[in-house]
C-alpha positions in Angstrom: 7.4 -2.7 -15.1 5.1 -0.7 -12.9 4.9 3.2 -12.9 3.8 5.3 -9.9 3.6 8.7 -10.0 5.3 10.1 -6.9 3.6 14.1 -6.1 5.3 15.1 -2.8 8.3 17.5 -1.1 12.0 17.4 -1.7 14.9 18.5 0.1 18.6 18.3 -1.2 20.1 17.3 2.0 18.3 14.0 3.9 15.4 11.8 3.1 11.7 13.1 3.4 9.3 13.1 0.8 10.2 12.4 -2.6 13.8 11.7 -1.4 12.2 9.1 1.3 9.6 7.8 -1.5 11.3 7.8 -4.6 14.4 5.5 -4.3 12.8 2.5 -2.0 10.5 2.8 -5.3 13.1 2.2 -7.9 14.6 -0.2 -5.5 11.7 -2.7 -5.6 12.0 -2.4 -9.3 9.1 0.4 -10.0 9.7 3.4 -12.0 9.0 6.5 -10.5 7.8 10.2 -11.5 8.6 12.4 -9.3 6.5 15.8 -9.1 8.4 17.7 -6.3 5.5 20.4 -4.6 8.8 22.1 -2.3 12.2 22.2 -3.2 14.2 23.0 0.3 17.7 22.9 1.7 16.7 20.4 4.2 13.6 19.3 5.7 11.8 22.1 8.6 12.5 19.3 11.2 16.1 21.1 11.3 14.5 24.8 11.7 16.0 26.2 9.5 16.2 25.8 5.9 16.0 27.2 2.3 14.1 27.3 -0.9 10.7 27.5 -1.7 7.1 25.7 -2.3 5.6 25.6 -5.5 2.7 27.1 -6.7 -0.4 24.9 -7.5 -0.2 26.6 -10.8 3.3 25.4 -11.7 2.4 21.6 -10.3 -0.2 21.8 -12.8 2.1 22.9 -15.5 4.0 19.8 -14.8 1.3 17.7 -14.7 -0.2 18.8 -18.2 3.2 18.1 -19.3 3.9 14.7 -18.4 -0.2 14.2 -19.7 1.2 15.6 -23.3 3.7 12.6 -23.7 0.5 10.1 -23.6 2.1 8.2 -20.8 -1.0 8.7 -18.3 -2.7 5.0 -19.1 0.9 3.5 -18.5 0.9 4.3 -14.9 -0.2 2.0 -12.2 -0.3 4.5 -9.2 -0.6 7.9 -8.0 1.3 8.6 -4.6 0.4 11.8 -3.2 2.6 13.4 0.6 3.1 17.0 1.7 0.5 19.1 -0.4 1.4 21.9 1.1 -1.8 24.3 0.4 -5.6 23.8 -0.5 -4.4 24.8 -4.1 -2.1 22.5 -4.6 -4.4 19.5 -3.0 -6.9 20.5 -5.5 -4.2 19.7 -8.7 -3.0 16.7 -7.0 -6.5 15.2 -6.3 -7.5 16.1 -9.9 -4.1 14.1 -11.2 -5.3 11.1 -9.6 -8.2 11.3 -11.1 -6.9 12.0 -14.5 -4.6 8.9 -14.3 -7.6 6.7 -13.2 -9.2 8.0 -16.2 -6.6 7.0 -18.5 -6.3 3.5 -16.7 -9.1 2.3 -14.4 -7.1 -0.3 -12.9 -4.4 2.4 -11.2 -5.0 2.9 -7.5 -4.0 6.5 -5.9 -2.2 6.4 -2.5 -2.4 9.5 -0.1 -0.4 9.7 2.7 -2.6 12.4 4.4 0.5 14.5 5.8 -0.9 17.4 8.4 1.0 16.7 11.9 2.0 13.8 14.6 1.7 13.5 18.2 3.4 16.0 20.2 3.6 18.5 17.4 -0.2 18.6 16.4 -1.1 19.9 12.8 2.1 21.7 10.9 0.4 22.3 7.5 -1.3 25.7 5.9 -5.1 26.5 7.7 -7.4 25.0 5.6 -5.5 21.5 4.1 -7.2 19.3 6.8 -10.1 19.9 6.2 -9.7 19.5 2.9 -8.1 16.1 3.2 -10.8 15.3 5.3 -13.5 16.2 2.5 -11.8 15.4 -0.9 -8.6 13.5 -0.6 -9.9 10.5 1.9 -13.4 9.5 0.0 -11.5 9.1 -3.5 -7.9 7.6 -2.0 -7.5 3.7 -2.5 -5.1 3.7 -0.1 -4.4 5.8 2.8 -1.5 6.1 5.2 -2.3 8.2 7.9 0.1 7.8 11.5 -2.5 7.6 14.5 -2.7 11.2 15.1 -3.8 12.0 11.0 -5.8 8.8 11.9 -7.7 10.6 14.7 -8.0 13.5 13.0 -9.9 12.2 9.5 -12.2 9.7 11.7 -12.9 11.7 14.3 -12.8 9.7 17.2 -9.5 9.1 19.7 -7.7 6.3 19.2 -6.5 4.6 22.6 -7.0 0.7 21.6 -7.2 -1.8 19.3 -10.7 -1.6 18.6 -10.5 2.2 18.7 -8.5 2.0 15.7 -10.7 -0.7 14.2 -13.4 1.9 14.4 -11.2 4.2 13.3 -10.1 2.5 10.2 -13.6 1.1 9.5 -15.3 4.9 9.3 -12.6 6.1 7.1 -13.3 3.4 4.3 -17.1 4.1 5.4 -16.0 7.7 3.7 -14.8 6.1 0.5 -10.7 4.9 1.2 -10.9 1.4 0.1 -7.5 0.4 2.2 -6.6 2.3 5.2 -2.7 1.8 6.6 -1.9 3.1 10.2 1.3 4.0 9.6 2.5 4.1 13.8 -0.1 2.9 16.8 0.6 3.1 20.2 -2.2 2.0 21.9 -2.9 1.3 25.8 -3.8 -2.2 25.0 -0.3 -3.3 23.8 3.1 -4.0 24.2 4.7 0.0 25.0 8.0 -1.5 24.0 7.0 -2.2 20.8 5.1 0.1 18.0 2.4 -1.3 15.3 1.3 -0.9 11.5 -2.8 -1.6 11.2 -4.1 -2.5 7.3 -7.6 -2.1 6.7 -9.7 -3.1 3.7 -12.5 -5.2 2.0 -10.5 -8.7 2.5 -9.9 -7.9 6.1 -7.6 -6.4 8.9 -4.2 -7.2 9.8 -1.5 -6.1 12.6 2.2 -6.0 12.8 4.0 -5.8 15.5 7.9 -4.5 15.6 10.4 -2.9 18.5 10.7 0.1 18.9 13.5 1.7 18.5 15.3 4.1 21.0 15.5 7.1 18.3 16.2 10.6 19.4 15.4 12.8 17.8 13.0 11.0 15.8 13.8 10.7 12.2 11.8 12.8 9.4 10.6 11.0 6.8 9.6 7.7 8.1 6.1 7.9 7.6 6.6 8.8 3.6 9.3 6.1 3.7 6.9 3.3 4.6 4.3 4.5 2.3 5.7 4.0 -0.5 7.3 1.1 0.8 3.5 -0.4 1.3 2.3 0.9 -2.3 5.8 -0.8 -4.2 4.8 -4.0 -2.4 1.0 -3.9 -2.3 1.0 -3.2 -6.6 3.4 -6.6 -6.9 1.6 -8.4 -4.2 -1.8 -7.4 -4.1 -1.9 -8.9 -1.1 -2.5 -6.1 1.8 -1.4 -8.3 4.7 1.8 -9.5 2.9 2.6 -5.7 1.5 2.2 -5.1 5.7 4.6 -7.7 6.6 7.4 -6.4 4.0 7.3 -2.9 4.5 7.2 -3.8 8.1 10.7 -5.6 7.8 12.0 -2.8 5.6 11.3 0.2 7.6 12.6 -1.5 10.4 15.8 -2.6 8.8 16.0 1.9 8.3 15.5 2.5 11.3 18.1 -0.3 12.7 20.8 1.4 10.4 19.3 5.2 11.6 20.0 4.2 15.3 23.5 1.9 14.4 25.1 5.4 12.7 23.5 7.7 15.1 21.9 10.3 12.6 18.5 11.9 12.2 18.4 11.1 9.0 16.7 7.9 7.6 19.9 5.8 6.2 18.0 4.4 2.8 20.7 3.8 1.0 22.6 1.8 3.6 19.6 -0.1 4.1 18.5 -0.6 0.6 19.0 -4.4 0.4 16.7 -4.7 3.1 14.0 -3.7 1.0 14.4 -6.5 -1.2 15.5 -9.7 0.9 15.2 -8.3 4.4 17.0 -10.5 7.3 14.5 -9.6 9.7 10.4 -10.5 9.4 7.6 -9.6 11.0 4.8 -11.6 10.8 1.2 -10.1 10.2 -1.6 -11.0 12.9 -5.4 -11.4 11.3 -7.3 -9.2 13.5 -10.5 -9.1 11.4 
């Protein structure tokens, strides 16, 4: 069985973060640690809410605990979301490092959480640029949505080759596999919304509908994230981890819309994860 570390936000009420990561984890049959960095009432998207982020001190304290069972060589992956503070990005940047240590072959996932379109950055001063600087030259993976994308490269994205460009200075940086989480580019269908993968083998592009959802849910970017990691570690295979968490997070947000909720329905949809009645077929685009 593979192990992934899981170092990200948690609400009680909905599905972002670790509540969005860990289960379609343990439903494609990985087990999952979950470090929580927040523990809030709901997520912010509500405006309101309670509870509090954790220090980077006590997400080390965690950390060093977990390390003391001896269990670090035993994990395959290290998925990192909402960091929350420079601090804290330092601990978590430093636990994938310590896990790669302890097993060479484990691969550490960031999804590089600082805004979106329309809302521009939401996180502490100071965490982009250090995402910018330390998390994307040491990530294997990284799951950035377009406007995290523009961000990192440096460059606006507006077509496919844009992105291309995009993706190709990022792993310039270090990333070995870069994941556009949500294009919309000029160049393209505006009835339906893409997923770029990036790496050494090549480039791939999926295409799926979008999805009248309003408000959009929260969550859907840590959701198809891990989603990518659980199928890239049993596949290895970028373009057919693309294709499956393609089907999957489409099958959420199919059930989001059919109930008519803001938040992501994971647990309705779990099968879906698994045998999913809809595909999407990956395009070779390099």
């Amino acid at each position: 069985m593979q192990t992934v570390i899981s170092i990200q936000s948690h609400v009680a009420y909905g599905y972002v973060g670790n509540r969005a990561a860990v289960f379609p984890l343990q439903r494609l049959g990985l087990d999952a640690t979950a470090v929580n960095t927040v523990q809030f009432s709901n997520h912010t998207g509500y405006g309101k809410w309670t509870g509090q982020v954790f220090t980077a001190e006590h997400i080390a304290e965690i950390v060093e605990g977990i390390a003391a069972r001896g269990v670090l060589p035993a994990y395959d992956a290290v998925l990192s979301g909402y960091m929350g503070d420079v601090g804290l990005g330092r601990v978590i940047v430093e636990t994938a490092a310590r896990v790669k240590a302890a097993n060479p072959k484990a691969v550490y996932c960031c999804d590089p959480v600082m805004g979106d379109v329309g809302r521009g950055f939401f996180v502490r001063p100071g965490l982009p640029e250090f995402i910018k600087e330390h998390a994307v030259p040491v990530a294997d993976i990284l799951t950035p949505n377009q406007f995290e994308l523009e961000y990192l490269a440096d460059r606006k994205v507006e077509t496919l080759s844009d992105a291309m460009e995009a993706t190709a200075a990022l792993r310039a940086r270090g990333t070995r596999l870069v994941l556009v989480t949500s294009l919309t580019r000029a160049d393209a269908d505006p009835d339906r919304i893409e997923m770029l993968a990036d790496g050494a083998e090549g480039a791939w592009l999926v295409s799926t509908p979008r999805l009248p959802l309003d408000p959009a849910p929260n969550g859907s970017g840590d959701a198809v994230a891990a989603l990518y990691l659980a199928h890239y570690l049993k596949t290895g295979s970028p373009a057919e981890a693309l294709e499956r968490a393609a089907a999957a997070i489409y099958a959420i947000f199919q059930e989001t819309q059919r109930r008519g909720t803001r938040e992501l329905q994971l647990i309705a949809a779990q099968d879906e994860f698994v045998n999913p009645s809809r595909t999407f077929s990956a395009e070779r685009v390099r």
